[in-house]
mmCIF file of the N, C-alpha and C atoms, coordinates in Angstrom:
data_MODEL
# 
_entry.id   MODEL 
# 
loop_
_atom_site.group_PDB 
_atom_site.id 
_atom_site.type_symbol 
_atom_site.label_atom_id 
_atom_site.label_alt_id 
_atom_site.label_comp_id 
_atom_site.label_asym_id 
_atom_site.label_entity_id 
_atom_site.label_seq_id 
_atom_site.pdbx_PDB_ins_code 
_atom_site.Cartn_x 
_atom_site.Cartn_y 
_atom_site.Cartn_z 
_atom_site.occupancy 
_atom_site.B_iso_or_equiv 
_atom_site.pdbx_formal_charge 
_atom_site.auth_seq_id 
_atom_site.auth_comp_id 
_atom_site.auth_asym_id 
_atom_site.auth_atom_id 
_atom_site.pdbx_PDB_model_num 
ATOM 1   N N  . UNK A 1 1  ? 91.525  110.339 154.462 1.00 0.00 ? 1  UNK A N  1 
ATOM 2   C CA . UNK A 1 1  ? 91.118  111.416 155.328 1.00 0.00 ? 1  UNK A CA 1 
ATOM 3   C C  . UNK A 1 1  ? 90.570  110.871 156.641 1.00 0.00 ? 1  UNK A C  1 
ATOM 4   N N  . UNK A 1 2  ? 89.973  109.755 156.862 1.00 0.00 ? 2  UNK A N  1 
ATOM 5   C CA . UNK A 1 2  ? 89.593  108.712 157.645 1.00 0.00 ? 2  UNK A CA 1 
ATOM 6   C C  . UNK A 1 2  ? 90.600  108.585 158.817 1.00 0.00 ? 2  UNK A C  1 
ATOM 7   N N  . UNK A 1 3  ? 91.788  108.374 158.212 1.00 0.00 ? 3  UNK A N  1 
ATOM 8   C CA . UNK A 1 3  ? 92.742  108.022 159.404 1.00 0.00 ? 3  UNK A CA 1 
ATOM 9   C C  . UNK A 1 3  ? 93.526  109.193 159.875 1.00 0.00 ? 3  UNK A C  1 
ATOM 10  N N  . UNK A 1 4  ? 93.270  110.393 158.888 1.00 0.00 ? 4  UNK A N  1 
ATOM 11  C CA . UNK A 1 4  ? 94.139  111.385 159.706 1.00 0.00 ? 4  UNK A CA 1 
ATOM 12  C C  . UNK A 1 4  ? 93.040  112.289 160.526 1.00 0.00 ? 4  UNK A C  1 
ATOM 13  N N  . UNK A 1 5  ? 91.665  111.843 160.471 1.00 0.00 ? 5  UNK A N  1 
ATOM 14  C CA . UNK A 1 5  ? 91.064  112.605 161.351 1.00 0.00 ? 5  UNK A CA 1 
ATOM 15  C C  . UNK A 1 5  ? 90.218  113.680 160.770 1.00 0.00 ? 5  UNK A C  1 
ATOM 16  N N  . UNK A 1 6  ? 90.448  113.582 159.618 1.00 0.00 ? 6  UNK A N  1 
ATOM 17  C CA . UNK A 1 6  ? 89.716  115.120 158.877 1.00 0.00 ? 6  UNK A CA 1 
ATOM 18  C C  . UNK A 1 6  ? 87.899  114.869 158.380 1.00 0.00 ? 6  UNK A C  1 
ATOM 19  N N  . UNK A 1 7  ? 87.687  115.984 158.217 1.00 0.00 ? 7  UNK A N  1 
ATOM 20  C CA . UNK A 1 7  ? 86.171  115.817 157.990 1.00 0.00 ? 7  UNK A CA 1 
ATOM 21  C C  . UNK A 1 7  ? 86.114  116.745 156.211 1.00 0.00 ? 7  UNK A C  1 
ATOM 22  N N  . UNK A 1 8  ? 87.354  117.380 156.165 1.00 0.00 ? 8  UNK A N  1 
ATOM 23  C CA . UNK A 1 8  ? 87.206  118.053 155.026 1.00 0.00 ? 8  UNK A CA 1 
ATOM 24  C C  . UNK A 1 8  ? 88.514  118.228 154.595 1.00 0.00 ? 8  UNK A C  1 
ATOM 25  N N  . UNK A 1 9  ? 89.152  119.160 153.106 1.00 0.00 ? 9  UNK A N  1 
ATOM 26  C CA . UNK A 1 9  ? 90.173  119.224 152.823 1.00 0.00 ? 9  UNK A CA 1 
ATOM 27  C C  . UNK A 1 9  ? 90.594  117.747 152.179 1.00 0.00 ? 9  UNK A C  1 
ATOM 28  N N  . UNK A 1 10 ? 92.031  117.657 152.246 1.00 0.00 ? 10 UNK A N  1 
ATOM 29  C CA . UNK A 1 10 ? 92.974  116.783 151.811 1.00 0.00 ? 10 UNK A CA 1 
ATOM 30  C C  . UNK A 1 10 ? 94.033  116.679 153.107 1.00 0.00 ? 10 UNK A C  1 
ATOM 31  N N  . UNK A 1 11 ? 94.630  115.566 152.861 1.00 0.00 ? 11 UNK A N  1 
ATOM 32  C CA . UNK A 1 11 ? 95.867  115.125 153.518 1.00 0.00 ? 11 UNK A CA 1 
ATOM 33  C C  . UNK A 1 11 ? 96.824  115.173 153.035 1.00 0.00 ? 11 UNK A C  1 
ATOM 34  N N  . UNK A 1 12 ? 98.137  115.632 153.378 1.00 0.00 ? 12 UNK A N  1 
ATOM 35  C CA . UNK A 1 12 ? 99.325  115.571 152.326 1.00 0.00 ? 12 UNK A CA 1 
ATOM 36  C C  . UNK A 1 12 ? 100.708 115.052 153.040 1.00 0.00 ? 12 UNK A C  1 
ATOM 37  N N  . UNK A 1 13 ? 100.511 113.682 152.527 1.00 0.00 ? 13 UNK A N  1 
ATOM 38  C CA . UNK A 1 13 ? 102.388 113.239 153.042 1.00 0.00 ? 13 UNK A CA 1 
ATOM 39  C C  . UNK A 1 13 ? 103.542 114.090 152.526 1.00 0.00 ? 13 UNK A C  1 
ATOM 40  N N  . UNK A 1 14 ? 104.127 113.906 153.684 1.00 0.00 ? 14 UNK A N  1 
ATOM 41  C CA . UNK A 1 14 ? 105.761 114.735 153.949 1.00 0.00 ? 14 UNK A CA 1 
ATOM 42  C C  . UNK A 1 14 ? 106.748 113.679 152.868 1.00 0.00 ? 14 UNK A C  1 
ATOM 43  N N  . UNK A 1 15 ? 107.551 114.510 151.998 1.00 0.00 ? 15 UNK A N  1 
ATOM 44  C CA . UNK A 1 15 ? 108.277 113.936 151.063 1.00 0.00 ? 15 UNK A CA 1 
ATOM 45  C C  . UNK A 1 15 ? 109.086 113.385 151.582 1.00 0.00 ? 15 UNK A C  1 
ATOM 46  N N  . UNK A 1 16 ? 109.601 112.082 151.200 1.00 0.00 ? 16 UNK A N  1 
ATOM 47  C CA . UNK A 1 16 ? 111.011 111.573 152.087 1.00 0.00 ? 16 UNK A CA 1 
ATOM 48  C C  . UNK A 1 16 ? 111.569 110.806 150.933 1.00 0.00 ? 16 UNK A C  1 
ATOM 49  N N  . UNK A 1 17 ? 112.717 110.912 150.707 1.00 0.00 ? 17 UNK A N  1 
ATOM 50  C CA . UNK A 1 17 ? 113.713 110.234 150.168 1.00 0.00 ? 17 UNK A CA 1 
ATOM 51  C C  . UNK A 1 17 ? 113.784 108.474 150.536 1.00 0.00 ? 17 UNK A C  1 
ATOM 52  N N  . UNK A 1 18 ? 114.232 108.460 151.665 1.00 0.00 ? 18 UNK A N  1 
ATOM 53  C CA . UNK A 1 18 ? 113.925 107.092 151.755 1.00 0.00 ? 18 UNK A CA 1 
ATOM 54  C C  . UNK A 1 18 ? 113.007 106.571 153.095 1.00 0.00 ? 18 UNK A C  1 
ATOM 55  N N  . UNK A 1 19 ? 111.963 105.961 152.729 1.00 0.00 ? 19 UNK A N  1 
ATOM 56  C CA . UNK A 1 19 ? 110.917 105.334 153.415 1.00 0.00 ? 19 UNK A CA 1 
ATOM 57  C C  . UNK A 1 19 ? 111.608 104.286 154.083 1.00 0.00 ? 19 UNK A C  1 
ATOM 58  N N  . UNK A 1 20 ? 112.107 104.301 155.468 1.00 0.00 ? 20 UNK A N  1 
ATOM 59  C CA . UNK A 1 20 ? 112.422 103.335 156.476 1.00 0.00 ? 20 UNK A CA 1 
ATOM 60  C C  . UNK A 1 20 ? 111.314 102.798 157.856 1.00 0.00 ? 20 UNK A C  1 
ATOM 61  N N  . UNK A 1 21 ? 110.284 101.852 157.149 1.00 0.00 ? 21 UNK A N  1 
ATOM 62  C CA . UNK A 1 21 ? 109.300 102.005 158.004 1.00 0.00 ? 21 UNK A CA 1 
ATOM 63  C C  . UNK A 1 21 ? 108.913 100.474 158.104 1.00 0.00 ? 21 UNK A C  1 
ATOM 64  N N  . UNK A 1 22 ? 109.521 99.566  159.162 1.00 0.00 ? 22 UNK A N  1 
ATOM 65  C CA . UNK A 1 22 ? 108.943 97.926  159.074 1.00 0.00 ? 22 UNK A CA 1 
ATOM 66  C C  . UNK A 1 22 ? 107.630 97.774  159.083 1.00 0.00 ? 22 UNK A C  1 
ATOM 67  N N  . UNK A 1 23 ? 107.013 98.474  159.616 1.00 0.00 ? 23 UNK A N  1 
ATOM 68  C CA . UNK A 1 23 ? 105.197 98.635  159.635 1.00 0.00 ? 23 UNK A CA 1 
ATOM 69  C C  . UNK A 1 23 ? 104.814 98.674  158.127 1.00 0.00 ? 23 UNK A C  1 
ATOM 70  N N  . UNK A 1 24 ? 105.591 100.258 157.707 1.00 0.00 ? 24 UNK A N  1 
ATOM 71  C CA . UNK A 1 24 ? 104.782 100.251 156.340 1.00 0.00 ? 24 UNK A CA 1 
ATOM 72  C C  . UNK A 1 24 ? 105.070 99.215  155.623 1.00 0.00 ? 24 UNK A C  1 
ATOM 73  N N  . UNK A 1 25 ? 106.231 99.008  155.430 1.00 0.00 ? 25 UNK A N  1 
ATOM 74  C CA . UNK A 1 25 ? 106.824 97.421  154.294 1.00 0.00 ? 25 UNK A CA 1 
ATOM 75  C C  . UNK A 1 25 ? 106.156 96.668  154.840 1.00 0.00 ? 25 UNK A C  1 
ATOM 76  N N  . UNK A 1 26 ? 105.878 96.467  156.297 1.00 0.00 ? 26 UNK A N  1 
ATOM 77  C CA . UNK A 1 26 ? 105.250 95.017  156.006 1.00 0.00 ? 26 UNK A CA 1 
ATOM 78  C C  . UNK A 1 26 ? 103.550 94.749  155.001 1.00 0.00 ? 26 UNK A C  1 
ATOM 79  N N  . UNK A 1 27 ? 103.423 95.999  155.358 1.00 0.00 ? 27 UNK A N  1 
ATOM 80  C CA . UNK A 1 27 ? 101.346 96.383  155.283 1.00 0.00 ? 27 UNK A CA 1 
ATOM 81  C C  . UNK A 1 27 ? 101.764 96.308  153.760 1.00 0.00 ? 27 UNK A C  1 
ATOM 82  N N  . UNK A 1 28 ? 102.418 97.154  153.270 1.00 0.00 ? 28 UNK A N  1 
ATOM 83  C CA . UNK A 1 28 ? 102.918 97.105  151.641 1.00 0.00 ? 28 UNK A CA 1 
ATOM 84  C C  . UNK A 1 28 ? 103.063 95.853  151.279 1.00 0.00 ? 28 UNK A C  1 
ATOM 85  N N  . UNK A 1 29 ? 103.715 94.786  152.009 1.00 0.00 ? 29 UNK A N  1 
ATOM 86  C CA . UNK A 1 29 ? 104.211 93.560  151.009 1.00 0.00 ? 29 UNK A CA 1 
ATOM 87  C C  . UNK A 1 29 ? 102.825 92.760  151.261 1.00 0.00 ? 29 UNK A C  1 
ATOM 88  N N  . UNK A 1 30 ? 101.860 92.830  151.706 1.00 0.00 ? 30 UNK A N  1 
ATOM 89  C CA . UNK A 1 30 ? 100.645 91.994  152.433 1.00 0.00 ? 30 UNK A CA 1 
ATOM 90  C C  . UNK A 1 30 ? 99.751  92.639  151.294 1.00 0.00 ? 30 UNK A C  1 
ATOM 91  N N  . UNK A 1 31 ? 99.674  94.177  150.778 1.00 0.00 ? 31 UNK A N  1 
ATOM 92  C CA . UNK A 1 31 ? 98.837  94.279  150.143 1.00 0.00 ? 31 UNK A CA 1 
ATOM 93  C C  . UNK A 1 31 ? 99.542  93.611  148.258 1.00 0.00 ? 31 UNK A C  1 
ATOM 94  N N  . UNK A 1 32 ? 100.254 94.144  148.627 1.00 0.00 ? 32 UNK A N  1 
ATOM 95  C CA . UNK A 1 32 ? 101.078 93.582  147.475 1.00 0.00 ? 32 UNK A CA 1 
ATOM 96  C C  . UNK A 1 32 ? 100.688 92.271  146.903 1.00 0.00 ? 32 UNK A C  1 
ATOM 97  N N  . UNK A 1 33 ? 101.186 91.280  147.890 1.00 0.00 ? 33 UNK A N  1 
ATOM 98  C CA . UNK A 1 33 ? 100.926 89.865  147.756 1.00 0.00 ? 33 UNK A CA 1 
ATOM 99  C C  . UNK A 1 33 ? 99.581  89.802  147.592 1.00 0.00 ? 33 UNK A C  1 
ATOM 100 N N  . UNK A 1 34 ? 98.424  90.217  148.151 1.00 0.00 ? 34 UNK A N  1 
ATOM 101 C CA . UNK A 1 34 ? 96.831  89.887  147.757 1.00 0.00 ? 34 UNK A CA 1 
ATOM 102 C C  . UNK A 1 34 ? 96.720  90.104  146.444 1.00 0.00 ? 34 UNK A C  1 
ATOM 103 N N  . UNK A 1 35 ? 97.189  91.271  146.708 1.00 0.00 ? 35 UNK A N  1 
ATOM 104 C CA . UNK A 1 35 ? 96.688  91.612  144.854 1.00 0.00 ? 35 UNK A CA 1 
ATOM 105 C C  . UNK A 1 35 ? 97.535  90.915  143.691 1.00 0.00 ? 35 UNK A C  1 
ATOM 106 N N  . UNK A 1 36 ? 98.606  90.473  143.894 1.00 0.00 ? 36 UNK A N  1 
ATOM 107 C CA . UNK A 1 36 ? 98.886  89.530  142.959 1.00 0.00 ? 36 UNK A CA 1 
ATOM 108 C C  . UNK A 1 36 ? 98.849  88.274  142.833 1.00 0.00 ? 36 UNK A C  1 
ATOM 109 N N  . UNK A 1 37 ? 97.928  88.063  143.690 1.00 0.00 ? 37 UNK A N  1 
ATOM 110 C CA . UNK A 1 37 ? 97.671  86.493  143.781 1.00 0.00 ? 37 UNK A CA 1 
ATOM 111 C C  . UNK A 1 37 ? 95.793  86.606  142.914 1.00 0.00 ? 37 UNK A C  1 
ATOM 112 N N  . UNK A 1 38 ? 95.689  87.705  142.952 1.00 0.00 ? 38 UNK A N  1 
ATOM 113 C CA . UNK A 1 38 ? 94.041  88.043  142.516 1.00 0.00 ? 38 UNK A CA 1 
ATOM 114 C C  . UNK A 1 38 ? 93.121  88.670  143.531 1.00 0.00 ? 38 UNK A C  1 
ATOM 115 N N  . UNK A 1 39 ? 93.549  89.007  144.347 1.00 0.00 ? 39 UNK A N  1 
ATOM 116 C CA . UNK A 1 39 ? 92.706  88.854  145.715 1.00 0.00 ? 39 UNK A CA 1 
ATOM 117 C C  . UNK A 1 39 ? 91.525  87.932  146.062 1.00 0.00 ? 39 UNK A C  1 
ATOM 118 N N  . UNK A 1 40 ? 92.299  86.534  146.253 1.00 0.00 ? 40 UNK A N  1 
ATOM 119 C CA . UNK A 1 40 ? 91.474  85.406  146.806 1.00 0.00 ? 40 UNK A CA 1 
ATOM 120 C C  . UNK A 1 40 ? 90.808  85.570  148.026 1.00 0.00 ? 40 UNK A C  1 
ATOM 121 N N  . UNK A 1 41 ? 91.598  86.278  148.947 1.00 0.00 ? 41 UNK A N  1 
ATOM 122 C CA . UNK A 1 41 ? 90.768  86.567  150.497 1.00 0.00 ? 41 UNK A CA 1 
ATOM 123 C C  . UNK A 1 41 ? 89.898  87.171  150.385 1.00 0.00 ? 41 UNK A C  1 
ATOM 124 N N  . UNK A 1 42 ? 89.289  88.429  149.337 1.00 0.00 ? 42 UNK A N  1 
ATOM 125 C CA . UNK A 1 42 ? 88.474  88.847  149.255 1.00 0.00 ? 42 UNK A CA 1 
ATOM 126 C C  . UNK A 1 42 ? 88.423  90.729  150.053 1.00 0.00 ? 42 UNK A C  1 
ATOM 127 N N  . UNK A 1 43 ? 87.957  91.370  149.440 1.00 0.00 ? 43 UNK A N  1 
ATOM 128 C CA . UNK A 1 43 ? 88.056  92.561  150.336 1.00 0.00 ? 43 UNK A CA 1 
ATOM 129 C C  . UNK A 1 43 ? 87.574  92.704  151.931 1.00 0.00 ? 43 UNK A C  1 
ATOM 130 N N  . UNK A 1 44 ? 87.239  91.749  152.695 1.00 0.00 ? 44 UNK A N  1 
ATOM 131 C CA . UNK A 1 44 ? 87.062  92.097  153.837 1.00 0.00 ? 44 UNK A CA 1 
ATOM 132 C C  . UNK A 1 44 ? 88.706  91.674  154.287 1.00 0.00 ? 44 UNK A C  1 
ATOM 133 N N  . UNK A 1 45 ? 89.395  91.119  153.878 1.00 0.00 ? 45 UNK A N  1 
ATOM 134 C CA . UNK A 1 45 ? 90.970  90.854  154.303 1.00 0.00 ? 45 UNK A CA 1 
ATOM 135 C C  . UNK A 1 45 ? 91.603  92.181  153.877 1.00 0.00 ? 45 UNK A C  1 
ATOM 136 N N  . UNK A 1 46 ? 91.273  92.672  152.455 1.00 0.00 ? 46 UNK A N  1 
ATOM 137 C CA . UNK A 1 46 ? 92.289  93.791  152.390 1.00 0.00 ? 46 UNK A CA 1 
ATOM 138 C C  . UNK A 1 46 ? 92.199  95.126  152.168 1.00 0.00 ? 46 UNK A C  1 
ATOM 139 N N  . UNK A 1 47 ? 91.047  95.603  152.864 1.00 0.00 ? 47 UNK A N  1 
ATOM 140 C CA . UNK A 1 47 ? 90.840  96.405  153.416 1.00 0.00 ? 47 UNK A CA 1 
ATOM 141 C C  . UNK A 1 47 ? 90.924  96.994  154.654 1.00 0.00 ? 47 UNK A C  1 
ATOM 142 N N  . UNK A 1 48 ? 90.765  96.392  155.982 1.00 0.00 ? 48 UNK A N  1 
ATOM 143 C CA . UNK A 1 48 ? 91.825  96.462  157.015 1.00 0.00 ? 48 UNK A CA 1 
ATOM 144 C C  . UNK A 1 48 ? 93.241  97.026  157.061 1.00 0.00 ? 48 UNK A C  1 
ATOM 145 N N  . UNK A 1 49 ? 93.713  95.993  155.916 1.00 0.00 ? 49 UNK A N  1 
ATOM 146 C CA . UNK A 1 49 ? 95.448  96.383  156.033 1.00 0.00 ? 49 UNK A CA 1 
ATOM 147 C C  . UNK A 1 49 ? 95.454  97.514  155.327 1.00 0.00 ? 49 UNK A C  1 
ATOM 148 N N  . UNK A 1 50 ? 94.431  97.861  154.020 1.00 0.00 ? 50 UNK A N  1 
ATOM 149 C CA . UNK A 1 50 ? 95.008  99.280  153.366 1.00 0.00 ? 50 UNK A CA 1 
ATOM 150 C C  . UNK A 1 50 ? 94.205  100.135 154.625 1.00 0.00 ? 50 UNK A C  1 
ATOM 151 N N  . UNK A 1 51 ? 93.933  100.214 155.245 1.00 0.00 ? 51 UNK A N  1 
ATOM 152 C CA . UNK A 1 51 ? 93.206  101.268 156.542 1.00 0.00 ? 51 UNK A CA 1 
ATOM 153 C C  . UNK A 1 51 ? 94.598  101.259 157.543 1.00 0.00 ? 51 UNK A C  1 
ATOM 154 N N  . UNK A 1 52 ? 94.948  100.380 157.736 1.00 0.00 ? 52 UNK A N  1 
ATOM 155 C CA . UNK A 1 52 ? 96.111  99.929  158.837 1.00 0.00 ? 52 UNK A CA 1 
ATOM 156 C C  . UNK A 1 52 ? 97.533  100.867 157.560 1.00 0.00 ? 52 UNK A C  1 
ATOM 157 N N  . UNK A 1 53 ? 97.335  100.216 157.014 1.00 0.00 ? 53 UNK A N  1 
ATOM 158 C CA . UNK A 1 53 ? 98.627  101.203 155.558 1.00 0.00 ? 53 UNK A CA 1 
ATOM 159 C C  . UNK A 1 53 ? 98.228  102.663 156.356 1.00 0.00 ? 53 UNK A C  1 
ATOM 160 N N  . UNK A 1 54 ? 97.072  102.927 155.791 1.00 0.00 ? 54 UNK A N  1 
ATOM 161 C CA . UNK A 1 54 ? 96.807  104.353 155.710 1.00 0.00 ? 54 UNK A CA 1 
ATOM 162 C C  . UNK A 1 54 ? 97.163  105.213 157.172 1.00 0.00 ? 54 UNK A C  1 
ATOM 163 N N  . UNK A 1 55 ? 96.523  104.487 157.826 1.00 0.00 ? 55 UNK A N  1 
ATOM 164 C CA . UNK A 1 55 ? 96.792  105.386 159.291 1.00 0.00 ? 55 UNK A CA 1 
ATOM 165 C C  . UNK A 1 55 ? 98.347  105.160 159.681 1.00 0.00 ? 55 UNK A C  1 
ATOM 166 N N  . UNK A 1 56 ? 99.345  104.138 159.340 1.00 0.00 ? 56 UNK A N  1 
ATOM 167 C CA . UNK A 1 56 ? 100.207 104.413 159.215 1.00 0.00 ? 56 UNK A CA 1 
ATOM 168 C C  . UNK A 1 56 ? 101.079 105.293 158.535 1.00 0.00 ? 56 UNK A C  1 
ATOM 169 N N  . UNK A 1 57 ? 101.144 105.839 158.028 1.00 0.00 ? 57 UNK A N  1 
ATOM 170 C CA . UNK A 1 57 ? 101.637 106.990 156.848 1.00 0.00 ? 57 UNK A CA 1 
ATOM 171 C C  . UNK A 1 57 ? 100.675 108.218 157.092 1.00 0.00 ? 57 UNK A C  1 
ATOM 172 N N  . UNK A 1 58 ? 100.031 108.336 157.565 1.00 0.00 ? 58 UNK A N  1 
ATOM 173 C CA . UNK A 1 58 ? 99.220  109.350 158.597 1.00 0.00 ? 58 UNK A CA 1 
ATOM 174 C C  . UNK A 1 58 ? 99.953  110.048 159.530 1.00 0.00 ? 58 UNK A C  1 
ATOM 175 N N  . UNK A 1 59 ? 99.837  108.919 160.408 1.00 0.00 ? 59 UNK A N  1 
ATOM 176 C CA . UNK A 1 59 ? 100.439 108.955 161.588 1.00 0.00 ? 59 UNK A CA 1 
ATOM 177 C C  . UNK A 1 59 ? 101.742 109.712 161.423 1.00 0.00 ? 59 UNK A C  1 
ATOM 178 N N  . UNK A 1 60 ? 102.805 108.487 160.651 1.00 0.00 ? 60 UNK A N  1 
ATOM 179 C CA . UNK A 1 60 ? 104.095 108.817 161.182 1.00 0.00 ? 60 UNK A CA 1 
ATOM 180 C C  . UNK A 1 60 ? 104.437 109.959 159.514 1.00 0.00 ? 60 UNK A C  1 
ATOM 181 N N  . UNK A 1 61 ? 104.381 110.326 158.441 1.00 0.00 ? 61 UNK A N  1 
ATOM 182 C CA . UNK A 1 61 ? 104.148 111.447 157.624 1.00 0.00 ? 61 UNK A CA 1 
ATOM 183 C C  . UNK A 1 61 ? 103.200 112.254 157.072 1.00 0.00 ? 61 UNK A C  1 
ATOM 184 N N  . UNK A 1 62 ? 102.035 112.394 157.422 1.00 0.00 ? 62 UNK A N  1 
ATOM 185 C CA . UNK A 1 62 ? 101.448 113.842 157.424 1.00 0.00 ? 62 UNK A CA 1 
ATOM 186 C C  . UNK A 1 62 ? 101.714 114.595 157.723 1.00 0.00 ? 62 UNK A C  1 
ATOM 187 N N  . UNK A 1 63 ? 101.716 115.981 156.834 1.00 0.00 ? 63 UNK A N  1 
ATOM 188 C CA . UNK A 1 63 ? 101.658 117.476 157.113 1.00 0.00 ? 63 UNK A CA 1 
ATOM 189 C C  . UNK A 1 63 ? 100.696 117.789 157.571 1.00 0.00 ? 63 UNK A C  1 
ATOM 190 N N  . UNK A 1 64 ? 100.485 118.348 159.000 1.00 0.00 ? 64 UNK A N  1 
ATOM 191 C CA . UNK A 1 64 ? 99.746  118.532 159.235 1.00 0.00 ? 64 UNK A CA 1 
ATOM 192 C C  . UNK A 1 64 ? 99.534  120.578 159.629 1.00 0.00 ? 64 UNK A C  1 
ATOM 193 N N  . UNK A 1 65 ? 98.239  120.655 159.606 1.00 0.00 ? 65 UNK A N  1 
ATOM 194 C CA . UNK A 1 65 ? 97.827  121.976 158.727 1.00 0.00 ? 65 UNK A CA 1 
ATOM 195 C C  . UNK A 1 65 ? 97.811  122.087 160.314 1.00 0.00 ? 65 UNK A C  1 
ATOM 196 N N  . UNK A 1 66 ? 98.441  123.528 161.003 1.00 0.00 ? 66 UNK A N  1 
ATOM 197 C CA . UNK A 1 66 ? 97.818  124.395 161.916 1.00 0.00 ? 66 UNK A CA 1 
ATOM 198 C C  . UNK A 1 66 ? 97.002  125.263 161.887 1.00 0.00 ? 66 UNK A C  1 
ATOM 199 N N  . UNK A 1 67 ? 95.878  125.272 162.529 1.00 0.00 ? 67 UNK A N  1 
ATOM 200 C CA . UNK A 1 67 ? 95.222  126.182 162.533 1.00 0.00 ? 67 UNK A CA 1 
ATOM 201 C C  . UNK A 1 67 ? 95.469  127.333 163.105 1.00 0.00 ? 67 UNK A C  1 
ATOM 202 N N  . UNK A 1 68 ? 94.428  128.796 162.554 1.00 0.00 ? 68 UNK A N  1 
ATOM 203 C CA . UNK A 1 68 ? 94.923  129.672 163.534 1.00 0.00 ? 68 UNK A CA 1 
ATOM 204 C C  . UNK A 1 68 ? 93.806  129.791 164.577 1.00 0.00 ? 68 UNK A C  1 
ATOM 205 N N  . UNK A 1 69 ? 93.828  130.022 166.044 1.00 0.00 ? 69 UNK A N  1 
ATOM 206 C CA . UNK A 1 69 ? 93.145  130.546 166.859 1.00 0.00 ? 69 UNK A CA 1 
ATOM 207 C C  . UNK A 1 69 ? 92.272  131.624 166.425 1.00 0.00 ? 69 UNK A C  1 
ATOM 208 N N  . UNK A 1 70 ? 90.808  131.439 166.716 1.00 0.00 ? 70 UNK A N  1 
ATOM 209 C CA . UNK A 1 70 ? 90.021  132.708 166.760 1.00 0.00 ? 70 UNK A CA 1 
ATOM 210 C C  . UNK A 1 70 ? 90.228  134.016 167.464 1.00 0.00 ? 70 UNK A C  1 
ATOM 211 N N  . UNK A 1 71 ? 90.222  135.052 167.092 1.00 0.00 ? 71 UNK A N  1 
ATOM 212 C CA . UNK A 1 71 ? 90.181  136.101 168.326 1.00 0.00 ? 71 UNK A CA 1 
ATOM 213 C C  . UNK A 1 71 ? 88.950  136.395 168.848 1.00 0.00 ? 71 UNK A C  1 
ATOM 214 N N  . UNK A 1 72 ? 88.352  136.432 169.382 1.00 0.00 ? 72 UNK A N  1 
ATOM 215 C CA . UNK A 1 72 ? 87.248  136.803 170.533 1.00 0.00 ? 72 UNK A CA 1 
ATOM 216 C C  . UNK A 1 72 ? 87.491  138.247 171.242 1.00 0.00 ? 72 UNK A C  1 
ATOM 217 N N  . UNK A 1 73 ? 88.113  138.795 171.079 1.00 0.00 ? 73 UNK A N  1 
ATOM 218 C CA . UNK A 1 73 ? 88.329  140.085 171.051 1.00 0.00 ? 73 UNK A CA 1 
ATOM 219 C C  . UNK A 1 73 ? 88.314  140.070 172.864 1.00 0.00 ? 73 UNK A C  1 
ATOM 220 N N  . UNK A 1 74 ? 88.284  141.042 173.656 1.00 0.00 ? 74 UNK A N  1 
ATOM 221 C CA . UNK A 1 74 ? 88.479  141.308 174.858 1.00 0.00 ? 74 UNK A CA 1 
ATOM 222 C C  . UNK A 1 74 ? 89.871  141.364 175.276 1.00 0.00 ? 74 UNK A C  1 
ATOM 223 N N  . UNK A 1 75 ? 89.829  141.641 176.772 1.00 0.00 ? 75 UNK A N  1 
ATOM 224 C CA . UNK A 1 75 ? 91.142  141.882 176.988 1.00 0.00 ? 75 UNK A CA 1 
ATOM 225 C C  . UNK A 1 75 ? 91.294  140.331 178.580 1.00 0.00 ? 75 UNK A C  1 
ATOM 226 N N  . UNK A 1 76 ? 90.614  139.494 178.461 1.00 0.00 ? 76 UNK A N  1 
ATOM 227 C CA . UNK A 1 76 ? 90.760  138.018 178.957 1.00 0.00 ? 76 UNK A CA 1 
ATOM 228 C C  . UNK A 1 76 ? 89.879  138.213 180.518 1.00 0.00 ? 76 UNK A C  1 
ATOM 229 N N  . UNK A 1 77 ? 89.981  137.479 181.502 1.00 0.00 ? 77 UNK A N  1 
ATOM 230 C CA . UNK A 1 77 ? 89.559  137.175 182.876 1.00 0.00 ? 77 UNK A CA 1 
ATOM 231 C C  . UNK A 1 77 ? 90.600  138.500 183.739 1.00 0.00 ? 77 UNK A C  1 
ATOM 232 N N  . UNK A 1 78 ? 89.603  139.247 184.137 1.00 0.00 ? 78 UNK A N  1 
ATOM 233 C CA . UNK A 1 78 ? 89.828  140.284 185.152 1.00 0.00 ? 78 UNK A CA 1 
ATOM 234 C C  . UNK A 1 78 ? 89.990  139.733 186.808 1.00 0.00 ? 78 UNK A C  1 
ATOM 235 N N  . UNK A 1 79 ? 91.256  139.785 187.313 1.00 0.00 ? 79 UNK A N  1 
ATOM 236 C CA . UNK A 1 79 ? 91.736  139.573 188.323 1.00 0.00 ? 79 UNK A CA 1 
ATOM 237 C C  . UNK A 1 79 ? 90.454  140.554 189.382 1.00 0.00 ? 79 UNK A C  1 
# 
């Protein structure tokens, strides 16, 4: 929720068939590799990249919720 900006609610990625994203694969194979090595770097290394993951897949697939405008009632700025 961090990276898409929200203070409340949920975030919800857009379904896609196939994920064509060199950013995300790369952030994916980096977290990947930490964690199967044990995570020797330690979480200040891989946490960054899952933040960097996250706002990527944010960014480029979130649904993002429109809001509706308030009405304020009146009839606007009188010429």
């Amino acid at each position: 929720m961090a990276a898409a900006g929200e203070t409340q609610g949920k975030v919800e990625l857009r379904c896609s068939d196939n994920l064509v994203d060199a950013r995300v694969g790369a952030l994916a194979a980096a977290v990947n590799a930490e964690r199967a090595a044990g995570v020797p770097s330690g979480r200040l290394f891989l946490d960054p990249i899952e933040q960097a993951l996250a706002v990527a897949l944010v960014n480029g697939y979130a649904v993002h919720q429109r809001s509706l405008g308030s009405y304020r009632g009146g009839l606007g700025p009188l010429a």
